[in-house]
Structure formats: structure tokens, C-alpha cells
RODO-2510 file (C-alpha; in nm, 4 decimals, decimal comma):
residues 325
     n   res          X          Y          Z
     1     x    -5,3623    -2,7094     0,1192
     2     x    -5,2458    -3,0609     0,0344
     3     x    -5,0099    -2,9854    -0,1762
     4     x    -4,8286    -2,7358     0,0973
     5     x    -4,8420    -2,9512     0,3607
     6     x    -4,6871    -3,2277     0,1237
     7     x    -4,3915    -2,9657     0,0278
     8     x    -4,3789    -2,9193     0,4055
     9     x    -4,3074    -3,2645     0,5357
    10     x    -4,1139    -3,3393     0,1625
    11     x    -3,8624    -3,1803     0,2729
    12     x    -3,8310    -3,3400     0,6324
    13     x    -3,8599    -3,7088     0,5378
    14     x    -3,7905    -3,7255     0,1377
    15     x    -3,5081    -3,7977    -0,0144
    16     x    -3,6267    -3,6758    -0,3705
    17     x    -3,8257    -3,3998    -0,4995
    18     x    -3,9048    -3,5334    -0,8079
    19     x    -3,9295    -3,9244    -0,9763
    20     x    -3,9487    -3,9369    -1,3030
    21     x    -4,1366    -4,2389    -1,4672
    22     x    -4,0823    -4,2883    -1,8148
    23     x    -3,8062    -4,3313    -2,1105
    24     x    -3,4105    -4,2977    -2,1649
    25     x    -3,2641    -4,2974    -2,4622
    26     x    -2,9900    -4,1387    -2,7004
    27     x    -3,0614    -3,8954    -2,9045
    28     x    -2,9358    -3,7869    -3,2688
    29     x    -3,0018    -3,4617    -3,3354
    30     x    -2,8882    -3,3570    -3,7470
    31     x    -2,9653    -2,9910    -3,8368
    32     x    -2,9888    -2,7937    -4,1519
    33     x    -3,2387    -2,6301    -4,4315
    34     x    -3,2355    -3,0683    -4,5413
    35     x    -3,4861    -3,2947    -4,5991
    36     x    -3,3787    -3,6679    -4,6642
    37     x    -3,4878    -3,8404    -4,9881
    38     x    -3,5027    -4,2363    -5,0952
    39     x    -3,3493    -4,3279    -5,3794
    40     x    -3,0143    -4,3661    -5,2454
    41     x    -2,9953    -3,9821    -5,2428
    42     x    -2,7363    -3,8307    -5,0121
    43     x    -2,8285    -3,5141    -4,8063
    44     x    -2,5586    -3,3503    -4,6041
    45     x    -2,6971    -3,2025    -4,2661
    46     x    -2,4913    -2,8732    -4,1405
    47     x    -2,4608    -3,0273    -3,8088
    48     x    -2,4836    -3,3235    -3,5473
    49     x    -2,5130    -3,4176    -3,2574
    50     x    -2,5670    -3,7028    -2,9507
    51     x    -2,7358    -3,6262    -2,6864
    52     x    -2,9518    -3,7803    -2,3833
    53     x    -3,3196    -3,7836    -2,5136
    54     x    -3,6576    -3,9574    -2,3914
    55     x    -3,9033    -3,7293    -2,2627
    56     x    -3,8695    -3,8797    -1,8934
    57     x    -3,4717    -3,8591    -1,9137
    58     x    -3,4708    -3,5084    -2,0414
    59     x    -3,7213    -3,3665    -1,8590
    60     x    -3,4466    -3,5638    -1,4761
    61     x    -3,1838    -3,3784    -1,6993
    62     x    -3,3458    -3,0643    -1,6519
    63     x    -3,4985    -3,0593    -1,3126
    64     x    -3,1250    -3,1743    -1,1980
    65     x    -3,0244    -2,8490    -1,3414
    66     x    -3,2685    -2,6245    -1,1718
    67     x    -3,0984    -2,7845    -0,8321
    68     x    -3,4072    -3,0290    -0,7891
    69     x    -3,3673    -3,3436    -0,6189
    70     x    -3,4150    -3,5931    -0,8694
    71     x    -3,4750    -3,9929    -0,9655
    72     x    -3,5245    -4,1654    -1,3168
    73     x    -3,6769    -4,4664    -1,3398
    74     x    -3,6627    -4,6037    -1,7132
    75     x    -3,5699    -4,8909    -1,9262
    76     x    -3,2099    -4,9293    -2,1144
    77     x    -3,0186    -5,2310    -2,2469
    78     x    -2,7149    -5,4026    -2,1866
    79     x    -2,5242    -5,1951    -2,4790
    80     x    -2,3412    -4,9230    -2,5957
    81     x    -2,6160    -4,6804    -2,5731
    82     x    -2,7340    -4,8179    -2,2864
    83     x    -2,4037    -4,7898    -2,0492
    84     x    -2,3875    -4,4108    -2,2437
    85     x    -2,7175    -4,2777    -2,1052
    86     x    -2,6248    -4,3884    -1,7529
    87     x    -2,2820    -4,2420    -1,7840
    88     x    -2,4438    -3,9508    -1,8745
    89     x    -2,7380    -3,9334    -1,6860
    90     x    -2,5496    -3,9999    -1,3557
    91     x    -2,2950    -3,7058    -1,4891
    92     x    -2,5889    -3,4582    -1,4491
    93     x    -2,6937    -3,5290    -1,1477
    94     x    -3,0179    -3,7737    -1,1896
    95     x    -3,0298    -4,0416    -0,9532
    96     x    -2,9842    -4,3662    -1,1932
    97     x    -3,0829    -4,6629    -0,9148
    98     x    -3,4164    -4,6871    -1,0812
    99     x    -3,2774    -4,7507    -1,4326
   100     x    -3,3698    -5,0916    -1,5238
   101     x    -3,0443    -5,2576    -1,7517
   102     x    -3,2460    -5,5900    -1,9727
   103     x    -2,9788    -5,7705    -2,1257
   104     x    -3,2035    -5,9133    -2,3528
   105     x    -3,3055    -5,6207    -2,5393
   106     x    -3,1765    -5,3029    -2,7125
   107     x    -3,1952    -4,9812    -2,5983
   108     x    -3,4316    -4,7342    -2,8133
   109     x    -3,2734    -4,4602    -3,0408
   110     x    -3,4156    -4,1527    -3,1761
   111     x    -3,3024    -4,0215    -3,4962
   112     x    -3,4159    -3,5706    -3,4676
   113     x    -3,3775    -3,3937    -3,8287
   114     x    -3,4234    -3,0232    -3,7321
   115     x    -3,4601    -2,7297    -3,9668
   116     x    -3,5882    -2,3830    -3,8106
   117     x    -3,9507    -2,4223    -3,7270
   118     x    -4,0103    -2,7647    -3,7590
   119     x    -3,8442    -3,1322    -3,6759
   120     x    -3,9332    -3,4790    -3,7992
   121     x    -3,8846    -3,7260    -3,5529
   122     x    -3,7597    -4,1964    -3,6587
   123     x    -3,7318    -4,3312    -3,3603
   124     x    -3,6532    -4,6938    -3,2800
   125     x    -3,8641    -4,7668    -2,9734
   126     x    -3,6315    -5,0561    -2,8104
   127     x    -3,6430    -5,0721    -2,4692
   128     x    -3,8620    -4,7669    -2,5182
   129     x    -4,1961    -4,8973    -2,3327
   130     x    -4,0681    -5,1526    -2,1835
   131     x    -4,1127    -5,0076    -1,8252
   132     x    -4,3904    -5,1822    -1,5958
   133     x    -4,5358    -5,1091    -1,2746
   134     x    -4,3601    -5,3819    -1,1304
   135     x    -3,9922    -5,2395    -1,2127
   136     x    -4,0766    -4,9318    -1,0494
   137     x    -3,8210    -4,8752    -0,7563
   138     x    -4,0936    -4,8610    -0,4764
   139     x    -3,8557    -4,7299    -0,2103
   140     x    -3,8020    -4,4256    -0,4733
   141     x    -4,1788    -4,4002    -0,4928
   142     x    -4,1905    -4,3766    -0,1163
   143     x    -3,9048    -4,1359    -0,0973
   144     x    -4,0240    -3,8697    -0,3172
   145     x    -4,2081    -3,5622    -0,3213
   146     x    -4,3655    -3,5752    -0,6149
   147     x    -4,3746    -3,8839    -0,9193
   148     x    -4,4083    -3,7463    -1,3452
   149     x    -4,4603    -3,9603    -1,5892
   150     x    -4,3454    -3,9115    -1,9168
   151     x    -4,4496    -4,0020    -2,2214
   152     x    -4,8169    -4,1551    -2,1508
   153     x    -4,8449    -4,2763    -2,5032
   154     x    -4,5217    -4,4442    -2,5683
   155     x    -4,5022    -4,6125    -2,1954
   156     x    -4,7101    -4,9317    -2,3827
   157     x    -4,6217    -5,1889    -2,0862
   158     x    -4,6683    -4,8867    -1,8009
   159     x    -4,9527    -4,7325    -1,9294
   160     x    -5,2360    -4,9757    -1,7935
   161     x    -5,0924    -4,9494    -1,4647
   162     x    -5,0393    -4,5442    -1,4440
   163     x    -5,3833    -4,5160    -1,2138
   164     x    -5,2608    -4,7301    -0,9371
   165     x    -4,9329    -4,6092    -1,0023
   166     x    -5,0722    -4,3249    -0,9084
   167     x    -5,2922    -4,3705    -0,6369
   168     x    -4,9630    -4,5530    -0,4913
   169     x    -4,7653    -4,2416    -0,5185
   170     x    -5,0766    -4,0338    -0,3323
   171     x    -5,0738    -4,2640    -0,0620
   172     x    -4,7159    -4,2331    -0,0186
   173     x    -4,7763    -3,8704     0,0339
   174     x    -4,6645    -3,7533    -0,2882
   175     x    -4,8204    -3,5585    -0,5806
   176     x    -4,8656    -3,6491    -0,9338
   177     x    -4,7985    -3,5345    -1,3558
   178     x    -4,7911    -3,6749    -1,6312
   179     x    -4,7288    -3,5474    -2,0061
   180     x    -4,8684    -3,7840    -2,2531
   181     x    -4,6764    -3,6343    -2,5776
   182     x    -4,7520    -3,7485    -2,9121
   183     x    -4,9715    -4,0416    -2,9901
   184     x    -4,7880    -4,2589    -3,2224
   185     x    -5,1370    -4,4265    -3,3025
   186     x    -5,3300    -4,1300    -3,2793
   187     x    -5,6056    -4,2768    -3,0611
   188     x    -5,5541    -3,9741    -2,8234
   189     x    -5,7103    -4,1886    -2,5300
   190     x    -5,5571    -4,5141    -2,3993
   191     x    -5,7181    -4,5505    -2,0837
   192     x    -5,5649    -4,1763    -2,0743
   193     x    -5,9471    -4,0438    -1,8758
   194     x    -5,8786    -4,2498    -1,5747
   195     x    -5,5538    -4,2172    -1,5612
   196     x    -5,6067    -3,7819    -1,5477
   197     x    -5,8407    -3,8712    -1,2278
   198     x    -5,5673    -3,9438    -1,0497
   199     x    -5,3242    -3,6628    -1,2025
   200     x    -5,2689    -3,3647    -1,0056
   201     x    -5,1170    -3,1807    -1,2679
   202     x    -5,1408    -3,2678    -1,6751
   203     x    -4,9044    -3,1236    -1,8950
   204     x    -4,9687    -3,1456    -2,2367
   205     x    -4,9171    -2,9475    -2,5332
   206     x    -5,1557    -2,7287    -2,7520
   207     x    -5,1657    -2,9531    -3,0159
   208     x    -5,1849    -3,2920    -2,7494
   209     x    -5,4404    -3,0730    -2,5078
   210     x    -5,7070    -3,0002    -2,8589
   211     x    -5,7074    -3,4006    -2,9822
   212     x    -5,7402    -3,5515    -2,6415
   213     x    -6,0194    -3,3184    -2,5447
   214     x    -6,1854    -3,3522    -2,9028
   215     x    -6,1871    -2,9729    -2,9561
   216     x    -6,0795    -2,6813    -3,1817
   217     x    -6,0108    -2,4314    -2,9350
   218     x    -5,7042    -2,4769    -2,6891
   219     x    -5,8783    -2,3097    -2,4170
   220     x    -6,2028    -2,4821    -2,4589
   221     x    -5,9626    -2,8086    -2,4509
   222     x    -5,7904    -2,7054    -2,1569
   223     x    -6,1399    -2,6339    -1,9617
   224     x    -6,2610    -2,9752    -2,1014
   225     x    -5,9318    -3,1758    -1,9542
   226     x    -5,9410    -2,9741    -1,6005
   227     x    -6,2944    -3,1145    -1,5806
   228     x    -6,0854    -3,4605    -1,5001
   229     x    -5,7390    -3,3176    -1,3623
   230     x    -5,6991    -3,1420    -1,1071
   231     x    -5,4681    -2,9212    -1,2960
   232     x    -5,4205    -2,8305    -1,6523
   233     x    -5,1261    -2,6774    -1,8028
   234     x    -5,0963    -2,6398    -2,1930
   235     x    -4,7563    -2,5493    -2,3305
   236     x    -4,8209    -2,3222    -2,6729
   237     x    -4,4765    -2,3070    -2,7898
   238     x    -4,3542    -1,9195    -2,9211
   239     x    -4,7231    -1,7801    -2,7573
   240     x    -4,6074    -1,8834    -2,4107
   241     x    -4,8583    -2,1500    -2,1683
   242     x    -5,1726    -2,1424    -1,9899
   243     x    -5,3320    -2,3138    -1,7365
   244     x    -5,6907    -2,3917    -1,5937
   245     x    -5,7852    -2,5100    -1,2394
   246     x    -6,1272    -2,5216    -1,1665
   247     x    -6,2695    -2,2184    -1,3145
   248     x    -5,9610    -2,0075    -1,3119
   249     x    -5,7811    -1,9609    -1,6144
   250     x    -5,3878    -1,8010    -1,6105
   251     x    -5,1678    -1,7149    -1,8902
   252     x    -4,8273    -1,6140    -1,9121
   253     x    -4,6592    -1,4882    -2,2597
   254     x    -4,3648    -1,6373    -2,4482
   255     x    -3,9781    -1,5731    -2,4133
   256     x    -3,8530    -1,4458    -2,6974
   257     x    -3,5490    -1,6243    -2,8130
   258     x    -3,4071    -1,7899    -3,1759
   259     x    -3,3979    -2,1067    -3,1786
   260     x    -3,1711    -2,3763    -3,2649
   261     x    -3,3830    -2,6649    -3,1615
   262     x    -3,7157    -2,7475    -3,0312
   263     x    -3,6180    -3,0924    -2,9243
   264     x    -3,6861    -3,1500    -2,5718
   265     x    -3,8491    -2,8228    -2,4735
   266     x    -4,1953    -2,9612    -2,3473
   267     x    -3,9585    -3,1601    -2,1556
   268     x    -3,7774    -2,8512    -2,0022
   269     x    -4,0879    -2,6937    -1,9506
   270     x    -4,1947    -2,9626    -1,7628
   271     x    -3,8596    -2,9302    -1,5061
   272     x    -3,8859    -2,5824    -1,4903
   273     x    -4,2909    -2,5575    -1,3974
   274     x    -4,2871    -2,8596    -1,1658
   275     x    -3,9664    -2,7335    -0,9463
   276     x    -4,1655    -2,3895    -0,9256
   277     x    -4,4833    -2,5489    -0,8340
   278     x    -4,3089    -2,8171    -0,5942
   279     x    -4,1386    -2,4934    -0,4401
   280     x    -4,4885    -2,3294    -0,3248
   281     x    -4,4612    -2,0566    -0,5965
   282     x    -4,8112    -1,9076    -0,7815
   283     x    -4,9314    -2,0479    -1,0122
   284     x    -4,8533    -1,7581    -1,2706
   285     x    -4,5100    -1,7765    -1,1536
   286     x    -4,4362    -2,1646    -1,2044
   287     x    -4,5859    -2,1312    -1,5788
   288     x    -4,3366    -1,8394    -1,6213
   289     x    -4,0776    -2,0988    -1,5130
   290     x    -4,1837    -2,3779    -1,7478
   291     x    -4,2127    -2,1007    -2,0158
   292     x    -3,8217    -1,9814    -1,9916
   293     x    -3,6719    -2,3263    -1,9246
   294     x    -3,8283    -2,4072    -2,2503
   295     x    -3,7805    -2,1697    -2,4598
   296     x    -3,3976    -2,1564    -2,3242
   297     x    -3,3487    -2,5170    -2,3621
   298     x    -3,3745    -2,4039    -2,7576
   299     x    -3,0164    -2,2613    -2,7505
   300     x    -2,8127    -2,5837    -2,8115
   301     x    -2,9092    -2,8811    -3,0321
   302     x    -3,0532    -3,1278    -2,8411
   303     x    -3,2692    -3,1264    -2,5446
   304     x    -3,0528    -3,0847    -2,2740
   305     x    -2,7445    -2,8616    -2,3107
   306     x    -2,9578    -2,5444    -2,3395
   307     x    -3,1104    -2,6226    -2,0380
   308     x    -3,0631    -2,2931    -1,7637
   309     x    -2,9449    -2,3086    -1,4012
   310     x    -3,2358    -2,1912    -1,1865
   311     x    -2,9944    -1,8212    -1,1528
   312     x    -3,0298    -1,8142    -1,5277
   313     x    -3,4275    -1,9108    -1,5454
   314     x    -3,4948    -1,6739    -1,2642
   315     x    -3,2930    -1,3725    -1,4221
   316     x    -3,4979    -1,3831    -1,7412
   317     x    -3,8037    -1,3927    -1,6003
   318     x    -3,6629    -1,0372    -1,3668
   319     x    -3,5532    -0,9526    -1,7176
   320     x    -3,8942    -0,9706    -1,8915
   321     x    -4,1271    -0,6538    -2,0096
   322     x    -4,4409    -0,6245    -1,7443
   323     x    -4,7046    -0,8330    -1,8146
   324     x    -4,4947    -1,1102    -2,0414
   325     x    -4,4731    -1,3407    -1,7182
***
């Protein structure tokens, strides 16, 4: 019921649907059956490309697509890459006000060597986690529907102040995400349990959902974490999502697609479930969402060219065999 009524006056007073909290930076995304080497060896990749990437910035990127109303706020420097991610950013149709520009450092780079069915991932985190509470736009967070943050476990300078971030963005009227991704440190906590009492909706992956929850089983894992959010919603990849909320537990099937790239499709998901769920849509329906703006965002290399329109997403999911969705 709170959630309605928010959608309800959202889209009276609000100018956003969606503010994204997190990270903004390029991406370069090499491809090929390669793996590099030391030694001063020289491996040639079949393909490259630069692209927006950070979680939070892809995951604006893709919501914009999907026709979503949508704010970044992020960290970038006063440099090339910098001034190319707002370019960009701005080009597809993310508001840009809340990204931060500190001349004094260098904006973070990610370095994605893809081969079919796996990625390794250098990044240089920069101005990475350098977001804090206090160079959060506030009148964004006041003129949203809804506030994600991205990246949990990167956002270092954020991350202690995610709860009242939170709490802020509740009393504002507004509801709540966030998708920790990978632990660089592998501590799979961080202050992580209070900040998922003040999540309405956690979206982490299979692997993510299993090591935060310290279990084997995904589903176990995903009953664990609901125990703390008040929604749960585990991206599995090519076996589709599920999600738990209180003691219900939905599942929708995968898309089935080939791949060019995984980078970025967690990210997708995320768009593609939230501007369902934002919408009013079942629950069943918004993971079907999150599960084809994933698994299209796979066409291009990259995280955000393969990203559908919402006339795209929704004409898969009509085109899928009963029972897949």
C-alpha cells in the first residue's frame, strides 16, 4: 500500500522517478578467445570498445532508455574522461546536475577483457568512491520517486552513511534499492545488515545473494536476506531471477539470447525491474522486465548500447513460451 500511494503522488509532485546513487566511469571493453600474459607478451583482442560504465551510471543509462525519469548522482574529475561521461551521460537522457566534477582527482577507469562466458574485470577506482552523503543533491533526493544505490561495496566514502541516506529518502516520500555488487575485499558485510533495514528492495546477484547470507543454496540465501529487506531479488544470470518477500517466493525463467557481453547486465536488470516495479506492475512481471533488459543488454559490447527501449523489452516478454516469464 505504501509503495502505491508513493507511485500515486510521484507522479503529481516529482520531478524524477528514479536517483541513482553511486559511480560513473568509462569503460574499456576488449573482446576475444585472449587472455593477457606478463612478460612483455603481446595479445591482440578481436575487438574494442569505450563505453559509459559504473554500475550507478549504467544502470541511469538504462532506466533513461526504458523512458524513466532519471538523476545520477556520482563522482568524476576535472579530465578527459571526466567531461566524456557527462557528454555522454547527458546524451542519453540522465539528468547530470548531481554529478560532482573534483578537480583534484582523476576520474576512475575500468579496463573489461571479455571472452564468451566469462570477463575479468582492472579497474582503477579514482574518483570511484569518492561520493559522500554530503554531495548528495538533496533537492534531487526530495524530488524523486524512488533513490538506488549502486555499488554498496565500492561506494567506500558513501557507504557509512547509506542508512540515513536512506531513511532521508523514506521521509521524503520515496522508496529505496540498492545492489551491493562484488566485494573487492570480500568481507561480504560492511555495515551492509543495517543498511538492508532500511532497503525496500535488494538486488543482488546469485553469487553476491549466497556470500552475504553465508549460505550454499541461493534460495535459502534469498529467504535469509528478506528476513532484513523488505524485498529480495536475486539475478541468476542464463537461469533467469527470483525473488522472496515475506514468505512468498516468485521465479521467472531466462531469455534466451547469445551473448556478446555480460558487462553491465545486473545493471540493466536493475533499470528494467525497478521501472516495472515503480510502474505498479506484479511482481512476476517486473522480474520478467529485469530478466529481458539484461539479458538484451548482452547484444553490444559494453553495458549500455544493448540496452532495449521499453517497446523492445515489452515485445519479448509477449514473445516468450508460457511459463518462461
Amino acid at each position: 500500500m505504501r509503495v502505491a500511494l508513493c507511485a500515486v503522488i510521484g507522479r503529481v509532485m516529482t520531478r524524477f522517478d528514479l536517483l541513482v546513487v553511486g559511480d560513473a566511469n568509462p569503460d574499456i571493453v576488449l573482446s576475444g578467445e585472449v587472455e593477457p600474459a606478463f612478460g612483455q607478451a603481446e595479445r591482440l583482442a578481436e575487438d574494442a570498445h569505450l563505453t559509459i560504465g559504473g554500475s550507478g551510471a549504467i544502470a541511469a543509462c538504462g532506466a533513461a532508455r526504458l523512458g524513466v525519469r532519471v538523476a545520477l548522482c556520482a563522482v568524476v574529475g576535472d579530465d578527459l574522461f571526466g567531461r566524456w561521461m557527462r557528454e555522454q551521460l547527458d546524451a542519453r537522457g540522465v539528468d547530470v546536475r548531481g554529478l560532482v566534477v573534483d578537480p583534484g582527482r582523476r576520474t576512475g577507469l575500468t579496463i573489461v577483457l571479455s571472452k564468451p562466458g566469462d570477463r575479468a574485470i582492472l579497474t582503477f577506482p579514482g574518483t570511484i568512491a569518492d561520493l559522500r552523503s554530503a554531495t548528495v543533491d538533496r533537492r534531487l533526493l526530495r524530488e524523486t520517486r524512488h533513490v538506488h544505490v549502486s555499488s554498496y561495496f565500492l561506494q567506500r566514502g558513501l557507504a557509512p552513511d547509506v542508512p540515513a541516506l536512506l531513511d532521508e529518502a523514506h521521509s521524503a516520500g520515496a522508496t529505496t534499492s540498492v545492489d551491493p555488487n562484488w566485494d573487492p575485499a570480500e568481507n561480504w558485510n560492511g555495515g551492509l545488515t543495517d543498511v538492508l533495514r532500511g532497503t525496500d528492495v535488494f538486488l543482488p546477484n546469485a553469487t553476491e545473494a549466497v556470500r552475504i547470507a553465508h549460505q550454499e543454496d541461493v534460495d535459502r540465501a534469498a529467504v535469509s536476506l528478506a528476513g532484513l529487506a523488505a524485498l529480495v531479488v536475486v539475478k541468476l544470470g542464463s537461469q533467469g531471477a527470483l525473488a522472496v518477500q515475506g514468505t512468498s517466493l516468485v521465479r521467472v525463467g531466462a531469455v534466451p539470447v547469445e551473448p556478446l557481453d555480460t558487462t553491465g547486465a545486473g545493471d540493466a536488470f536493475d533499470a528494467g525491474f525497478l521501472a516495472s516495479w515503480l510502474a505498479g506492475d506484479p511482481l512476476d512481471r517486473a522480474l520478467a522486465m529485469g530478466a529481458v533488459c539484461g539479458a538484451l543488454s548482452t547484444r553490444s559490447l559494453g553495458g549500455v548500447d544493448g540496452q532495449p527501449t521499453l517497446d523492445e523489452a515489452r515485445s519479448t516478454i509477449a514473445g516468450q513460451p508460457a511459463g518462461s516469464s
